[in-house]
Backbone as JSON Lines, residues from 0, in Angstrom:
{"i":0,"aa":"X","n":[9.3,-22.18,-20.84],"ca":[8.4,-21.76,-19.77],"c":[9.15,-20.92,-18.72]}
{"i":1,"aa":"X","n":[10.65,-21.25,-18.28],"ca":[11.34,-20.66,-17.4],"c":[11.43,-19.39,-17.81]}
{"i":2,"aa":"X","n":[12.04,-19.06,-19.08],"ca":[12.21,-18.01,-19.65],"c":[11.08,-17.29,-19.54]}
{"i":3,"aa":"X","n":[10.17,-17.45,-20.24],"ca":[8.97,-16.71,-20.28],"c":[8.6,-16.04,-19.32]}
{"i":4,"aa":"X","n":[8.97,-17.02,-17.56],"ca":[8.5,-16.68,-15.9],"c":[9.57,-15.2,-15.88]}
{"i":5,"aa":"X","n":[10.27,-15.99,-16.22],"ca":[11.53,-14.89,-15.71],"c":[11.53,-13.44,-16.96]}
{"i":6,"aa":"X","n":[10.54,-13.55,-17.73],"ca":[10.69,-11.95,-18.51],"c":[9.34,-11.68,-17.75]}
{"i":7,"aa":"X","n":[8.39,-12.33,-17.55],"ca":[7.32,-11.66,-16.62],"c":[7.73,-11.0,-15.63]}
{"i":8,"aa":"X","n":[8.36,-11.62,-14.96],"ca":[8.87,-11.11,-13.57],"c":[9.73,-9.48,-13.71]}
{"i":9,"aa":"X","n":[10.46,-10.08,-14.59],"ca":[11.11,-8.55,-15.07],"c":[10.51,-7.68,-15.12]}
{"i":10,"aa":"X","n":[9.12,-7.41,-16.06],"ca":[8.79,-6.46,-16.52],"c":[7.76,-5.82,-15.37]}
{"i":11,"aa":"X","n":[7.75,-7.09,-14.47],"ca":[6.55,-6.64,-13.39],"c":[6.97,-5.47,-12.54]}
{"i":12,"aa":"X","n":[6.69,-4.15,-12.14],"ca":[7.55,-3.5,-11.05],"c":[6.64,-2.99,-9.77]}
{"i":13,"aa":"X","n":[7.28,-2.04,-9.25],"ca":[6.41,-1.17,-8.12],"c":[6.82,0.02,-8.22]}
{"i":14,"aa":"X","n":[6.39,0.89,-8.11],"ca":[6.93,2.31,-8.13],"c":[6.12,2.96,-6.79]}
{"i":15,"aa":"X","n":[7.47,3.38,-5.58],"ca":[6.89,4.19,-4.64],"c":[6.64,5.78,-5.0]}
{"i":16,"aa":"X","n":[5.8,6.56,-4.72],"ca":[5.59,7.84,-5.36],"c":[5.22,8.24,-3.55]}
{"i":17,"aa":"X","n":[6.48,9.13,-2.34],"ca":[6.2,10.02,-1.57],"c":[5.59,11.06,-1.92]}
{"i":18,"aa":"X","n":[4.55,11.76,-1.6],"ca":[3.7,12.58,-1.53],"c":[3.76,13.65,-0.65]}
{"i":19,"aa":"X","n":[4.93,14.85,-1.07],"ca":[4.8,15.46,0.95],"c":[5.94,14.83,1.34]}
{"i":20,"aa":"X","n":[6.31,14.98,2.4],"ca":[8.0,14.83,3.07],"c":[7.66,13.49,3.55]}
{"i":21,"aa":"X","n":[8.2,12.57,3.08],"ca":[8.07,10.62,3.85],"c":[9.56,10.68,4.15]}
{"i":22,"aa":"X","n":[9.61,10.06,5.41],"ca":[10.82,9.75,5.75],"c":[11.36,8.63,4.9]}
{"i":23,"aa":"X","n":[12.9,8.78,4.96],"ca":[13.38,8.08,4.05],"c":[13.43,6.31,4.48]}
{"i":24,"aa":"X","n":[14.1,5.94,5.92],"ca":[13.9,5.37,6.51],"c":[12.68,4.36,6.12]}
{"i":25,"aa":"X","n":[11.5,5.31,5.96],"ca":[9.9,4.26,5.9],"c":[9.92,3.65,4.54]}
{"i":26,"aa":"X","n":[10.29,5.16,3.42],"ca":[10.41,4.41,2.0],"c":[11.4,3.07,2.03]}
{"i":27,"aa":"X","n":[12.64,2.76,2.46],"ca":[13.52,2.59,2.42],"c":[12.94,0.9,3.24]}
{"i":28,"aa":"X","n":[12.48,1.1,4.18],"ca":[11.69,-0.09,4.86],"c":[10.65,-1.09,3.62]}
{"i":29,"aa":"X","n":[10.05,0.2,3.23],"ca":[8.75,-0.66,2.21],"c":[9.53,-0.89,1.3]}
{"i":30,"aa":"X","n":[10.43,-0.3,0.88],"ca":[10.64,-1.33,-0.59],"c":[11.63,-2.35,-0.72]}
{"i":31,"aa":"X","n":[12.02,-2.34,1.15],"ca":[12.84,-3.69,0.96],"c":[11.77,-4.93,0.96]}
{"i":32,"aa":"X","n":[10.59,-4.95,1.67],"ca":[9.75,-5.55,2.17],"c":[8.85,-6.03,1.19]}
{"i":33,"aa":"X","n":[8.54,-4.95,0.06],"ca":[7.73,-5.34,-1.02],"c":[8.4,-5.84,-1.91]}
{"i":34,"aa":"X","n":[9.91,-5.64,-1.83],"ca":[9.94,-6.53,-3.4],"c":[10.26,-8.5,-2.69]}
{"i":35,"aa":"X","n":[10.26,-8.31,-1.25],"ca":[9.85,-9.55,-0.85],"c":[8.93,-9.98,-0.84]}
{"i":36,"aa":"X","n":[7.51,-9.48,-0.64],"ca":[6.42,-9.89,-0.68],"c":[5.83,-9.96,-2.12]}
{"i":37,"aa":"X","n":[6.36,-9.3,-3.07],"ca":[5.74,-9.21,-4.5],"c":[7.12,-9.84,-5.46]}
{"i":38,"aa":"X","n":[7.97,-10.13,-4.82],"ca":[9.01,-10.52,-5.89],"c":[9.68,-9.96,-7.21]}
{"i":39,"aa":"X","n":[9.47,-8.83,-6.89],"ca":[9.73,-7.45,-8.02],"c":[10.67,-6.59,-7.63]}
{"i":40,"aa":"X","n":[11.22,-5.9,-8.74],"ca":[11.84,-4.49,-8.57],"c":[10.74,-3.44,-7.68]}
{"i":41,"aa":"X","n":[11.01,-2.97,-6.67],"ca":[10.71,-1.58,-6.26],"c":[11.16,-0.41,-6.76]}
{"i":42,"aa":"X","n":[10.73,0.86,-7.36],"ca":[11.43,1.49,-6.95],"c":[11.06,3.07,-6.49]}
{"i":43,"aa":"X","n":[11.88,3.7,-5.8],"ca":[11.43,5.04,-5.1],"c":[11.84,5.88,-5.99]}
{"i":44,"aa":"X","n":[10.33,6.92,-6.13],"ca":[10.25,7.74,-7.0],"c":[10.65,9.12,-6.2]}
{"i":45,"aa":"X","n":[10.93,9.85,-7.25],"ca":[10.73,11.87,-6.48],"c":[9.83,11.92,-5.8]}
{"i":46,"aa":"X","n":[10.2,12.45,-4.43],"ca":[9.01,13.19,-3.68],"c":[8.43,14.46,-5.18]}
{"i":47,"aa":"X","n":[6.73,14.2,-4.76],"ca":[5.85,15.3,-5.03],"c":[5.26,15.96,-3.82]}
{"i":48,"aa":"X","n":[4.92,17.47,-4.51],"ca":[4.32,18.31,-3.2],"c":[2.75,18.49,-3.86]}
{"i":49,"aa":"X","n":[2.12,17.44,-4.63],"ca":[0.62,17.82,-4.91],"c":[-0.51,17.25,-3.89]}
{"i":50,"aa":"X","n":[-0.56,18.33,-2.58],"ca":[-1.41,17.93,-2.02],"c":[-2.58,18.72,-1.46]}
{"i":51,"aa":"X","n":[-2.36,20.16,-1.69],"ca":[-3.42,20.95,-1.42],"c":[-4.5,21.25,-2.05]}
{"i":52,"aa":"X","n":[-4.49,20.59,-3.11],"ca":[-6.01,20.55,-4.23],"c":[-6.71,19.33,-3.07]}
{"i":53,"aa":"X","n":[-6.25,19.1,-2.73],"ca":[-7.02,17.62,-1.8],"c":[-7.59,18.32,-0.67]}
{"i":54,"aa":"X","n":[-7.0,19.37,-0.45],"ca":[-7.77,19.58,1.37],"c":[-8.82,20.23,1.09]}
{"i":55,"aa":"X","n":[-9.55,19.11,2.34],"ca":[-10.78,20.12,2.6],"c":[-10.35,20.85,4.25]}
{"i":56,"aa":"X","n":[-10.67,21.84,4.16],"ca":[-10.75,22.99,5.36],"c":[-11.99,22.37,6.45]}
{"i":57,"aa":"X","n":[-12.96,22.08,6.07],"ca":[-14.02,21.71,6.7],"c":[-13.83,20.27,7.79]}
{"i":58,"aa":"X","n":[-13.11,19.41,6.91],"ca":[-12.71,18.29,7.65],"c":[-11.5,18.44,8.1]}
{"i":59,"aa":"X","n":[-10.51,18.5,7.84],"ca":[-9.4,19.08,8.45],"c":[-8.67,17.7,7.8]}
{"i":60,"aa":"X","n":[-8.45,17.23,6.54],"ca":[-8.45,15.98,5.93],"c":[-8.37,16.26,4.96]}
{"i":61,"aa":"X","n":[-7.17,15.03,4.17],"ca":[-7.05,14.98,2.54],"c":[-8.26,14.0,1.91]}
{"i":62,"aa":"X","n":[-8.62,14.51,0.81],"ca":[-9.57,13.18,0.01],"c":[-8.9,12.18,-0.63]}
{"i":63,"aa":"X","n":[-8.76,11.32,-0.62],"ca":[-8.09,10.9,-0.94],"c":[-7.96,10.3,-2.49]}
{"i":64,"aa":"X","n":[-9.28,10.15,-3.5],"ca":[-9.18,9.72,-4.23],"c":[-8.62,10.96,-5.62]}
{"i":65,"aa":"X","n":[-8.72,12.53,-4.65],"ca":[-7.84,13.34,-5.58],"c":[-6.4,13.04,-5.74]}
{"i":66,"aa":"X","n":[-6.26,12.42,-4.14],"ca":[-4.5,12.29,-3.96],"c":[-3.98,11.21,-4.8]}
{"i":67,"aa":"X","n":[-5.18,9.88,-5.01],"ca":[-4.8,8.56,-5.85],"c":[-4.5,9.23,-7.3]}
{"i":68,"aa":"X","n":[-5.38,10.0,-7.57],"ca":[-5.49,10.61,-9.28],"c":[-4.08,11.3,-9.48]}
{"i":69,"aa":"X","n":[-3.45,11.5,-8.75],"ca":[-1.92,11.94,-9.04],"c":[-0.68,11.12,-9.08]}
{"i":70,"aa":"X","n":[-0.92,9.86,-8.45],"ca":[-0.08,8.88,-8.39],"c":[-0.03,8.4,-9.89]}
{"i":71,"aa":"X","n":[-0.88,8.14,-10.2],"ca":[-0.7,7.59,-11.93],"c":[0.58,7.11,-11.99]}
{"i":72,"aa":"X","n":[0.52,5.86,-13.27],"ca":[1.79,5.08,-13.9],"c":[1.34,4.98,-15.12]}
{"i":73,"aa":"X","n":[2.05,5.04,-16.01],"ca":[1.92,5.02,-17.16],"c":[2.34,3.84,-17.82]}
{"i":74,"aa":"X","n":[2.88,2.57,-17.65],"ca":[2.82,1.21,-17.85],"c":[2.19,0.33,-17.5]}
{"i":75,"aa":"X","n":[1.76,-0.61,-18.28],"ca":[0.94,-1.46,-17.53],"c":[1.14,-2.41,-16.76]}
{"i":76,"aa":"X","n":[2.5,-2.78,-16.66],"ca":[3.47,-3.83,-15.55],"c":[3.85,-3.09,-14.61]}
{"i":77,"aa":"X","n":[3.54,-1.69,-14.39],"ca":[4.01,-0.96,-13.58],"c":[2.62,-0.73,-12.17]}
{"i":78,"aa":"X","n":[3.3,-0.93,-10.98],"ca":[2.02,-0.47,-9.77],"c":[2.44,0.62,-9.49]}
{"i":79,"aa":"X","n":[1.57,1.5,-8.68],"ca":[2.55,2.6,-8.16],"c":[1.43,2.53,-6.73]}
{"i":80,"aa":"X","n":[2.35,3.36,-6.04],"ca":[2.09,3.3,-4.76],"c":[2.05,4.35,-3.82]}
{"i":81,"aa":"X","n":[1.73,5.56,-4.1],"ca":[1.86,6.91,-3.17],"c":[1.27,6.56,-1.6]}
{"i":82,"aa":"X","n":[2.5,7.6,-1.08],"ca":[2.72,7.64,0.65],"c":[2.68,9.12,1.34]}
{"i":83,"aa":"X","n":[1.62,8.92,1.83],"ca":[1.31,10.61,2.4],"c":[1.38,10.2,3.86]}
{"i":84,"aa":"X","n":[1.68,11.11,4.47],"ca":[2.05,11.33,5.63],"c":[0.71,12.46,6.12]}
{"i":85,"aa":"X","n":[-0.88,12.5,5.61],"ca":[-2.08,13.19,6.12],"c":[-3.26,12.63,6.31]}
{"i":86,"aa":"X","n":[-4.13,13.02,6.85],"ca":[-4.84,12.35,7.16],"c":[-5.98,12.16,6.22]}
{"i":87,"aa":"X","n":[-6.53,10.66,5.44],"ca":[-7.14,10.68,4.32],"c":[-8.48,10.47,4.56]}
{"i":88,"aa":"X","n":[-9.57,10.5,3.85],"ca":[-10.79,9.95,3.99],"c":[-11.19,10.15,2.6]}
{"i":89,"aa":"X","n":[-12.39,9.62,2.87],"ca":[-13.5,9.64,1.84],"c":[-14.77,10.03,1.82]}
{"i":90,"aa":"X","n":[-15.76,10.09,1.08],"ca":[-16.69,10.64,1.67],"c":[-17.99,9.19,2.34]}
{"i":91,"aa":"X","n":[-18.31,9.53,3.27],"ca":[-18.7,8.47,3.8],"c":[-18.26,7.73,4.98]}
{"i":92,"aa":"X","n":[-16.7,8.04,4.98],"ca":[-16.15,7.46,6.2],"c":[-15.53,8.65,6.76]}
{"i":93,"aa":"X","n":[-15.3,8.08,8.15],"ca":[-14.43,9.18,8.47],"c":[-12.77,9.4,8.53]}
{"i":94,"aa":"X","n":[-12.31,8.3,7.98],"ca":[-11.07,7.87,7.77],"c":[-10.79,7.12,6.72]}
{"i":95,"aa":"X","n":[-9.63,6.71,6.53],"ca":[-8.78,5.52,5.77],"c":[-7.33,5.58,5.45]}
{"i":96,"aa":"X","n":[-6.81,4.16,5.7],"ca":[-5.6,3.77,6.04],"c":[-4.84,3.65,4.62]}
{"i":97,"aa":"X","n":[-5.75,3.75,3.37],"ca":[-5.5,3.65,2.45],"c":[-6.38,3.24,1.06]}
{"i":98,"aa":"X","n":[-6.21,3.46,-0.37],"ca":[-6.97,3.43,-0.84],"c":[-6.54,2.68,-2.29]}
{"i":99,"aa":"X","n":[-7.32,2.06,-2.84],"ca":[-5.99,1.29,-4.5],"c":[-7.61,1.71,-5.14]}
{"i":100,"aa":"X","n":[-6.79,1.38,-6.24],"ca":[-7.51,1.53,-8.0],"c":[-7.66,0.41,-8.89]}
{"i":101,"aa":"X","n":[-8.24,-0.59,-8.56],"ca":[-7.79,-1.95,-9.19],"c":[-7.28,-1.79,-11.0]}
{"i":102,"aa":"X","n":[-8.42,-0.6,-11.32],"ca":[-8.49,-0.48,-12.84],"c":[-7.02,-0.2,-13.24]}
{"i":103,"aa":"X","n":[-6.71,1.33,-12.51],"ca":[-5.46,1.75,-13.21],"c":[-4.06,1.27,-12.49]}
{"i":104,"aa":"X","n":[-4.19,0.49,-11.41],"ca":[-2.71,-0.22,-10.68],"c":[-2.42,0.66,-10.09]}
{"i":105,"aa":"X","n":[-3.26,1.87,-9.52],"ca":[-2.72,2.88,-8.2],"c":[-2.85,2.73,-7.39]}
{"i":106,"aa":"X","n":[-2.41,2.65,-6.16],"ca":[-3.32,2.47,-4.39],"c":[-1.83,3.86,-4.4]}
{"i":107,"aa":"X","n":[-2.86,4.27,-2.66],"ca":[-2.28,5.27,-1.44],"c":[-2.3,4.67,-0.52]}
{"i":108,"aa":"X","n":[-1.02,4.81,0.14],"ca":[-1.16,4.62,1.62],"c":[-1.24,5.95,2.83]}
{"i":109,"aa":"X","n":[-1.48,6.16,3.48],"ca":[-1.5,7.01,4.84],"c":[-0.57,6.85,5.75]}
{"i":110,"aa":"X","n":[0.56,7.14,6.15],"ca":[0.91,7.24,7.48],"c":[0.61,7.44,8.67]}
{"i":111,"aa":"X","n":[-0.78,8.45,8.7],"ca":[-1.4,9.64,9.42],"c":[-1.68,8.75,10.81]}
{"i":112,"aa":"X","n":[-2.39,7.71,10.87],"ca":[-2.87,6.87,11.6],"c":[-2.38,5.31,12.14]}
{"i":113,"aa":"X","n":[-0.86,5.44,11.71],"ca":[-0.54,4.35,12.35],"c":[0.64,4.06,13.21]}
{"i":114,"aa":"X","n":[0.63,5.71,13.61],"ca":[1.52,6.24,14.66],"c":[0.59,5.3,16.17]}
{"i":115,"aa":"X","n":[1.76,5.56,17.1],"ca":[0.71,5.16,18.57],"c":[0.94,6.17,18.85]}
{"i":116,"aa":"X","n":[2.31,7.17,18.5],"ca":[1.56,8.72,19.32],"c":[-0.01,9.17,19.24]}
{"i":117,"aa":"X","n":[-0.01,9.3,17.89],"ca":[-1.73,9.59,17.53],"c":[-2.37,9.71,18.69]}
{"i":118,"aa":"X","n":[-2.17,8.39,19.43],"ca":[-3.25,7.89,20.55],"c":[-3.02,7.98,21.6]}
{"i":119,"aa":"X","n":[-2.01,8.92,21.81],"ca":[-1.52,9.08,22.9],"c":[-0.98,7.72,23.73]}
{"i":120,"aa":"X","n":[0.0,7.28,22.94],"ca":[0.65,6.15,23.28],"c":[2.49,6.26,23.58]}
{"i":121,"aa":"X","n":[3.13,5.72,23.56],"ca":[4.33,6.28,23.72],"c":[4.79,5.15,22.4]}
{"i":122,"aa":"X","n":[5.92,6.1,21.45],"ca":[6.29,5.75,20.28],"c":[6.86,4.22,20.11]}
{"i":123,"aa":"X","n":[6.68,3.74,19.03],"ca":[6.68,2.25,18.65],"c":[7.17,2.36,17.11]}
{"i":124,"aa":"X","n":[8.88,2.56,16.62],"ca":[9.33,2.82,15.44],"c":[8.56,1.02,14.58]}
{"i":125,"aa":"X","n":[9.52,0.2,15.52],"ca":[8.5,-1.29,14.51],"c":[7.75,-1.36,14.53]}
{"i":126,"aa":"X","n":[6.69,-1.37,15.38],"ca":[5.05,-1.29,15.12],"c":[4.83,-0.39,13.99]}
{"i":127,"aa":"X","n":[4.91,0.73,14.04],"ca":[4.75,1.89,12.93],"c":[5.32,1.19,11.95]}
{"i":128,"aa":"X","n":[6.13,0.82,11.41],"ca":[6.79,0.38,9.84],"c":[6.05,-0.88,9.81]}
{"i":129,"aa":"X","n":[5.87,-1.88,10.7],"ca":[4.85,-2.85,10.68],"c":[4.2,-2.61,9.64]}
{"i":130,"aa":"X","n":[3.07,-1.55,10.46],"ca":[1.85,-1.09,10.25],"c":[1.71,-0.99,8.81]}
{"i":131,"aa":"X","n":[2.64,0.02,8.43],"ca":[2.99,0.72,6.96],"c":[3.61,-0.11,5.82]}
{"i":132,"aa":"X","n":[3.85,-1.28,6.67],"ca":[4.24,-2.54,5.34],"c":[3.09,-3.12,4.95]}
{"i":133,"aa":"X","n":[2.27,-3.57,6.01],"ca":[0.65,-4.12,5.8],"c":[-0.16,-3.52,5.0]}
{"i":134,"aa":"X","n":[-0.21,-1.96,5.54],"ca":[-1.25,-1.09,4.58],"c":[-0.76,-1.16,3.21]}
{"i":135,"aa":"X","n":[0.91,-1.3,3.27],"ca":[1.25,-1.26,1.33],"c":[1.05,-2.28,0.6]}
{"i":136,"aa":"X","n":[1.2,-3.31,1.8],"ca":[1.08,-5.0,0.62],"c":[-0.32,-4.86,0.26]}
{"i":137,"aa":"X","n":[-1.36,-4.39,1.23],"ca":[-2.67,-4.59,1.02],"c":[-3.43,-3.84,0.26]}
{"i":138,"aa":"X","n":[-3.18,-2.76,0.09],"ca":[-3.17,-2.12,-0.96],"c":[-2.86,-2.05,-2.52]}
{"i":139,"aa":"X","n":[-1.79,-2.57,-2.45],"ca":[-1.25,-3.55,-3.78],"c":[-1.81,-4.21,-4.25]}
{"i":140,"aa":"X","n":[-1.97,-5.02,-3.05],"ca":[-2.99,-6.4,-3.39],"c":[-4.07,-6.38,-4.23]}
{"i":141,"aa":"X","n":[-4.8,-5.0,-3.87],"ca":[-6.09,-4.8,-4.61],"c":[-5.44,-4.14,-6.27]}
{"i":142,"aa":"X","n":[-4.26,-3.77,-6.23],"ca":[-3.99,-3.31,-7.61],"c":[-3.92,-4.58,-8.35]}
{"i":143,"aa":"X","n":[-3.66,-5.53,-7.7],"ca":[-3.11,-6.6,-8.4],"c":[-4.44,-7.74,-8.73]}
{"i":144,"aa":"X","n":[-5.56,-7.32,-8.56],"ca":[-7.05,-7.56,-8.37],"c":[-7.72,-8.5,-7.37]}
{"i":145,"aa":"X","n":[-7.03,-8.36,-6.32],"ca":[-7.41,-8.86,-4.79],"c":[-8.59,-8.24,-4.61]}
{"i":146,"aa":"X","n":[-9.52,-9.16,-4.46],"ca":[-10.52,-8.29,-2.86],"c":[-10.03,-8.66,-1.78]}
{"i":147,"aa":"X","n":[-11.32,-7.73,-0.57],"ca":[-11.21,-8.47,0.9],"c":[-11.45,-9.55,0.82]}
{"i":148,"aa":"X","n":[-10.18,-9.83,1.92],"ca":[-10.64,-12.05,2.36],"c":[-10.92,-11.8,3.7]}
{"i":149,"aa":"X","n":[-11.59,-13.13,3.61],"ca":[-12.84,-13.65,5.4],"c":[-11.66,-13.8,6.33]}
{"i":150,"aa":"X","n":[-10.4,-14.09,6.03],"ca":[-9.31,-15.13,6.72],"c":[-8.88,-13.34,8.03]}
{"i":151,"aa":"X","n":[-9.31,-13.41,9.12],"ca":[-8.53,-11.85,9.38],"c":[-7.13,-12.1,10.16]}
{"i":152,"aa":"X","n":[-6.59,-13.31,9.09],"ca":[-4.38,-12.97,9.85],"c":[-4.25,-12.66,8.27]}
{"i":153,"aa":"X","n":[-4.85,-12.73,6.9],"ca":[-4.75,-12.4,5.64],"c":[-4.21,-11.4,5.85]}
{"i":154,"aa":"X","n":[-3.56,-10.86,4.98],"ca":[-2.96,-9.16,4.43],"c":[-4.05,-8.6,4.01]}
{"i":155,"aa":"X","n":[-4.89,-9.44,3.46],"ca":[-6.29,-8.6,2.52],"c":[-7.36,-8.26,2.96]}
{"i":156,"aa":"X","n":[-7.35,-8.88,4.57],"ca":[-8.86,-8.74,5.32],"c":[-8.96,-7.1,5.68]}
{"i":157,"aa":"X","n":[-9.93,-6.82,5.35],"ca":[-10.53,-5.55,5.8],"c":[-10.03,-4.66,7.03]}
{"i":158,"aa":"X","n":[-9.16,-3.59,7.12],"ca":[-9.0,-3.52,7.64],"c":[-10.09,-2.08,8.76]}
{"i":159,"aa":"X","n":[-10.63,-2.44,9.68],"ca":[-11.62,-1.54,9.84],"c":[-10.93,-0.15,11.34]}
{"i":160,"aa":"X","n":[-9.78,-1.06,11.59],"ca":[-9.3,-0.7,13.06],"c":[-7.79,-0.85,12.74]}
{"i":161,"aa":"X","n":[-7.02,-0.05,13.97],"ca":[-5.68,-0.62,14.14],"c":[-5.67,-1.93,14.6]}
{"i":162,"aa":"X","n":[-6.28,-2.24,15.44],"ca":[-6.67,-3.52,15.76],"c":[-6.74,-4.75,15.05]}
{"i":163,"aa":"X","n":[-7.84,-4.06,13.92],"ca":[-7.69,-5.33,13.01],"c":[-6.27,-5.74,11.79]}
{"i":164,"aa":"X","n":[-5.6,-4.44,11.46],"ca":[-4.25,-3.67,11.2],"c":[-3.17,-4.67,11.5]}
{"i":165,"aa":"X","n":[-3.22,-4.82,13.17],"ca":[-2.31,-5.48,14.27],"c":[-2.44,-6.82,14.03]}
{"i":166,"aa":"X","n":[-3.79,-7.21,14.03],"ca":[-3.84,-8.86,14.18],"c":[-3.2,-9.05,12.69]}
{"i":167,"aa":"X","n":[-3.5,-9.18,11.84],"ca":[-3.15,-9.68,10.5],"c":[-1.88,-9.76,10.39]}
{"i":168,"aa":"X","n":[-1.63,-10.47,9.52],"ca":[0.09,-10.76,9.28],"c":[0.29,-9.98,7.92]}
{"i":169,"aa":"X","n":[1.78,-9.67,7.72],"ca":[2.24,-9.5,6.4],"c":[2.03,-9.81,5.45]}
{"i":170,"aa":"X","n":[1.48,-11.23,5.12],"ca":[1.3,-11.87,4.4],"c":[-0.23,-12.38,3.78]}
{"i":171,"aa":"X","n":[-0.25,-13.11,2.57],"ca":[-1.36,-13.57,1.73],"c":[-1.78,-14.99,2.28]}
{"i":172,"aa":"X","n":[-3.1,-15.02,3.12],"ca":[-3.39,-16.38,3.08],"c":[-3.52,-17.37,2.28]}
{"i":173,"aa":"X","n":[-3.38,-18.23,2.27],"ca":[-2.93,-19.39,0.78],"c":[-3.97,-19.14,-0.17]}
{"i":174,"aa":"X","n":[-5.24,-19.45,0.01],"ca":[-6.24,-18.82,-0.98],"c":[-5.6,-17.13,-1.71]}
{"i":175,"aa":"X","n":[-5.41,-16.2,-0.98],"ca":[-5.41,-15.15,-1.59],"c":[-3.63,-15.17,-2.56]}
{"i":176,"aa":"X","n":[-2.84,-16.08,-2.0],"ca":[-1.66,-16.3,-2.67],"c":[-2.02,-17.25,-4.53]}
{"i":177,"aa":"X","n":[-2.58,-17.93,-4.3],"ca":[-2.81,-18.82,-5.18],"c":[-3.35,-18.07,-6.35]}
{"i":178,"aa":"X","n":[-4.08,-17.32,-5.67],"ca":[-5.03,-16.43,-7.3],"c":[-3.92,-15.18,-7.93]}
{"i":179,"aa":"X","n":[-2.78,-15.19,-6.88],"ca":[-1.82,-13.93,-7.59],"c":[-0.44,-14.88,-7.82]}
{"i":180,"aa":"X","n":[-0.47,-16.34,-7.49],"ca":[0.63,-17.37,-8.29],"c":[-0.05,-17.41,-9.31]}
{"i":181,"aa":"X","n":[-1.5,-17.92,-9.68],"ca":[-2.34,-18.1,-10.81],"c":[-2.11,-17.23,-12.05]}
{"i":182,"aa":"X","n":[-1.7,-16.31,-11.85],"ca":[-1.77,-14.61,-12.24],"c":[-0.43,-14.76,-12.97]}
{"i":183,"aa":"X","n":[0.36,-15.32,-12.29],"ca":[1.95,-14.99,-12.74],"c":[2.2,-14.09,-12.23]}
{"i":184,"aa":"X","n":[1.39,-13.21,-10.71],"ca":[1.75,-11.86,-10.53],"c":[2.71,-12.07,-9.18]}
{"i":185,"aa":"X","n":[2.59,-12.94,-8.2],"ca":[3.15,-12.7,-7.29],"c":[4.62,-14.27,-7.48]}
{"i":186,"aa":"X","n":[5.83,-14.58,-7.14],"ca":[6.36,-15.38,-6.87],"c":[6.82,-15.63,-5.12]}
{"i":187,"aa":"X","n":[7.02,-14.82,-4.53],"ca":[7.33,-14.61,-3.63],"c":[5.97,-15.15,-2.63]}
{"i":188,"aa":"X","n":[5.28,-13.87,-2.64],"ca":[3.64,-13.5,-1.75],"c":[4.3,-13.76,-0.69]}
{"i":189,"aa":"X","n":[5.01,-13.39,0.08],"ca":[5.92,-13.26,1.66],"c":[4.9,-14.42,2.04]}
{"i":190,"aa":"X","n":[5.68,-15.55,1.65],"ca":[5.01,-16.75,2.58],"c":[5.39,-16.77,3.89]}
């Protein structure tokens, strides 16, 4: 049984895919952070520059589910995880902090919006990497076949605001941990 845990675990990974110039620093933050929270190899892929099939001119905004369609992984133990540094949406909203694929194990994250400059705030380097660890676990999460949870200090609760962003913790509330111990997917889940 040990054995068996421990070739799961192996084969399980993450793959960061920068999108566009990500500081190294942020990559370098998330994948110390995720292979704590997911108990896996991370690892950081080549920056890609495929992002102008995504813009629309009209919104002044990437779409984002063109930007997900490029992240692709081609294993099935494999997540991947693209990091753009623009501002994403969808159609319907006028934003988003990020977006996953439960089917194919892709999510995006955004940087764009979890600056406090944005808001005319004065800069906050930990808050910002905070921010950008949350949006990745939670995002994951849904690769890993999470929905939203009711619990809002969860990693998985909806995030509708920076606000709601802020309150939440790093982490999987025990319910949402249990169904990805259940899984064999998470060992860790940054308790």
């Amino acid at each position: 049984m040990a054995k068996r845990l421990k070739e799961e675990r192996r084969l399980n990974r993450i793959s960061l895919k920068p999108l566009g110039e990500i500081d190294r620093e942020v990559l370098e933050e998330l994948k110390g952070r995720l292979e704590k929270a997911f108990g896996c190899p991370v690892e950081i892929k080549p920056q890609t520059t495929e992002l102008a099939r995504a813009y629309n001119s009209s919104r002044k905004q990437y779409l984002s589910t063109t930007l997900l369609s490029t992240v692709g992984t081609s294993e099935r133990s494999e997540k991947a995880l693209g990091i753009v540094d623009v501002d994403l949406y969808v159609p319907g909203l006028n934003f988003l902090f990020g977006e996953a694929d439960m089917g194919s194990g892709v999510a995006i994250i955004s940087l764009f919006r979890l600056r406090q400059e944005r808001y005319a705030l004065p800069p906050d380097r930990k808050l910002f990497l905070e921010r950008a660890v949350k949006e990745a676990i939670h995002e994951l999460g849904h690769t890993y076949g999470l929905g939203h949870c009711g619990d809002e200090r969860c990693i998985m609760y909806f995030s509708n605001s920076l606000m709601d962003t802020d309150k939440k913790q790093a982490a999987f509330c025990p319910k949402c941990r249990q169904v990805l111990e259940k899984r064999s997917i998470c060992w860790n889940c940054h308790r």
